[in-house]
BALOBA-1460 file (C-alpha; in Angstrom, 3 decimals):
// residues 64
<rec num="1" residu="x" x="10.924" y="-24.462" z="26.105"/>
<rec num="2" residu="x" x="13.429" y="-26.371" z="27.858"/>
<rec num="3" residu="x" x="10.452" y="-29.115" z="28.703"/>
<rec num="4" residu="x" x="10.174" y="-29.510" z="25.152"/>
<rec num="5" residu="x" x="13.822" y="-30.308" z="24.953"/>
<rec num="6" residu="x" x="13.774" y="-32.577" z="27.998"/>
<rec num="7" residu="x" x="10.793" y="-34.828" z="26.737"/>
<rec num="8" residu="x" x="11.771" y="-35.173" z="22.955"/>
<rec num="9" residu="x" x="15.620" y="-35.812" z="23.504"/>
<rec num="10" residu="x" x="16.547" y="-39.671" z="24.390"/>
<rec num="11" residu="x" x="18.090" y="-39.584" z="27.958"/>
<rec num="12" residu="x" x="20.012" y="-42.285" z="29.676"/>
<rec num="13" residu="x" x="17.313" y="-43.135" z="31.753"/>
<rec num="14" residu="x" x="14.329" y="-42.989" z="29.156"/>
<rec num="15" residu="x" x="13.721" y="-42.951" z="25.522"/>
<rec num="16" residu="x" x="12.634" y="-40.028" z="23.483"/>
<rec num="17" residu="x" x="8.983" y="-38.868" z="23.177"/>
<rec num="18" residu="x" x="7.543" y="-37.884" z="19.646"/>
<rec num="19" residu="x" x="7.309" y="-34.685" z="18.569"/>
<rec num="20" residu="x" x="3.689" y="-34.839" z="18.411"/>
<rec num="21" residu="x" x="3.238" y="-36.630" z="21.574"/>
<rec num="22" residu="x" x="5.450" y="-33.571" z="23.406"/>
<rec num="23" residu="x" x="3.598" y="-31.207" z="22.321"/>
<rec num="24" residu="x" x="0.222" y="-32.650" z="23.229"/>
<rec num="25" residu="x" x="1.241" y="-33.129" z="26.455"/>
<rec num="26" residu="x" x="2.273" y="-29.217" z="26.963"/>
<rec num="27" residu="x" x="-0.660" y="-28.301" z="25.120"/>
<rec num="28" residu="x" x="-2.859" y="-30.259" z="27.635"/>
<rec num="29" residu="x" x="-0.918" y="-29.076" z="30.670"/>
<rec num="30" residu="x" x="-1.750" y="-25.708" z="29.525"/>
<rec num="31" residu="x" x="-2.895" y="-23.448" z="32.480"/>
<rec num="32" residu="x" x="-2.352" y="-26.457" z="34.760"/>
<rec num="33" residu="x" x="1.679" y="-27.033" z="35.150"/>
<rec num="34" residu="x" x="2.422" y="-24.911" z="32.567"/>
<rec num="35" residu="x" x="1.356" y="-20.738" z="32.151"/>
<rec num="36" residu="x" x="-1.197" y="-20.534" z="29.229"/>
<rec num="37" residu="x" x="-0.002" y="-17.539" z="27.831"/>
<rec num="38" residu="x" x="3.677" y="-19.309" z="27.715"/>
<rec num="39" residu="x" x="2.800" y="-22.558" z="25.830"/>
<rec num="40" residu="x" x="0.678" y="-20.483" z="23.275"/>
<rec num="41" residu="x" x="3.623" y="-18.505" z="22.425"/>
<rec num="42" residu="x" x="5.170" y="-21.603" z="22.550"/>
<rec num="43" residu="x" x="3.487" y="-23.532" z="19.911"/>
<rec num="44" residu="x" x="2.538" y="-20.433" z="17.863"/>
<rec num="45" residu="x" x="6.001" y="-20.319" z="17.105"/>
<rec num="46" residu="x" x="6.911" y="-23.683" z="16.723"/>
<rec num="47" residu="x" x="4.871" y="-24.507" z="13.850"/>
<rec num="48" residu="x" x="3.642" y="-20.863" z="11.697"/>
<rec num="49" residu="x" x="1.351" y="-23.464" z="9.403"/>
<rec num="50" residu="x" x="-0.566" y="-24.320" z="12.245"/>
<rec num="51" residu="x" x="-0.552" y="-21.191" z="14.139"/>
<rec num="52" residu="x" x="-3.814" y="-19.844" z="12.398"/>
<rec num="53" residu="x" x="-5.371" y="-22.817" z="12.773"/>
<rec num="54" residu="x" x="-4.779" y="-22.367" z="16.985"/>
<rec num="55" residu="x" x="-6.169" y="-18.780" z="16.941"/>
<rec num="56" residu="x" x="-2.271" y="-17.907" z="17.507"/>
<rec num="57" residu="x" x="-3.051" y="-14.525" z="15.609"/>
<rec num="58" residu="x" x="-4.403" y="-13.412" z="19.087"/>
<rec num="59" residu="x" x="-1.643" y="-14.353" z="20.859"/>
<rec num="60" residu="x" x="0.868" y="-12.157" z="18.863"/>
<rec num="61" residu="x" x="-1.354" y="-9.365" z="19.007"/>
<rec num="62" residu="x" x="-1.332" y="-9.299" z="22.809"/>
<rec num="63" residu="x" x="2.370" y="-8.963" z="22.258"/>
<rec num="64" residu="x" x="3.410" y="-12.091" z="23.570"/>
């Protein structure tokens, strides 16, 4: 997710966000700025140890 990418990399112009701190603010923009279904997959695949614990099982099973 090139947001991802964008917030946790230092740029010239700003510093670099925390991984946790980028991906609470995708997970909070979910179905907002951000399609739902998209930042599931997202996250689900970003971290498999917490994947269960974010009911990502349904996710995969839709095929996403």
């Amino acid at each position: 997710m090139d947001v991802f990418d964008a917030l946790a990399s230092r740029r010239p112009y700003k510093g670099s966000w925390s991984v946790e701190r980028a991906l609470s603010f995708i997970n909070e923009q979910k179905g907002k700025h951000f399609d739902a279904a998209i930042v599931m997959s997202f996250l689900c695949h970003f971290d498999e140890k917490a994947a269960q614990k974010k009911g990502c099982d349904n996710v995969r099973s839709t095929g996403i």
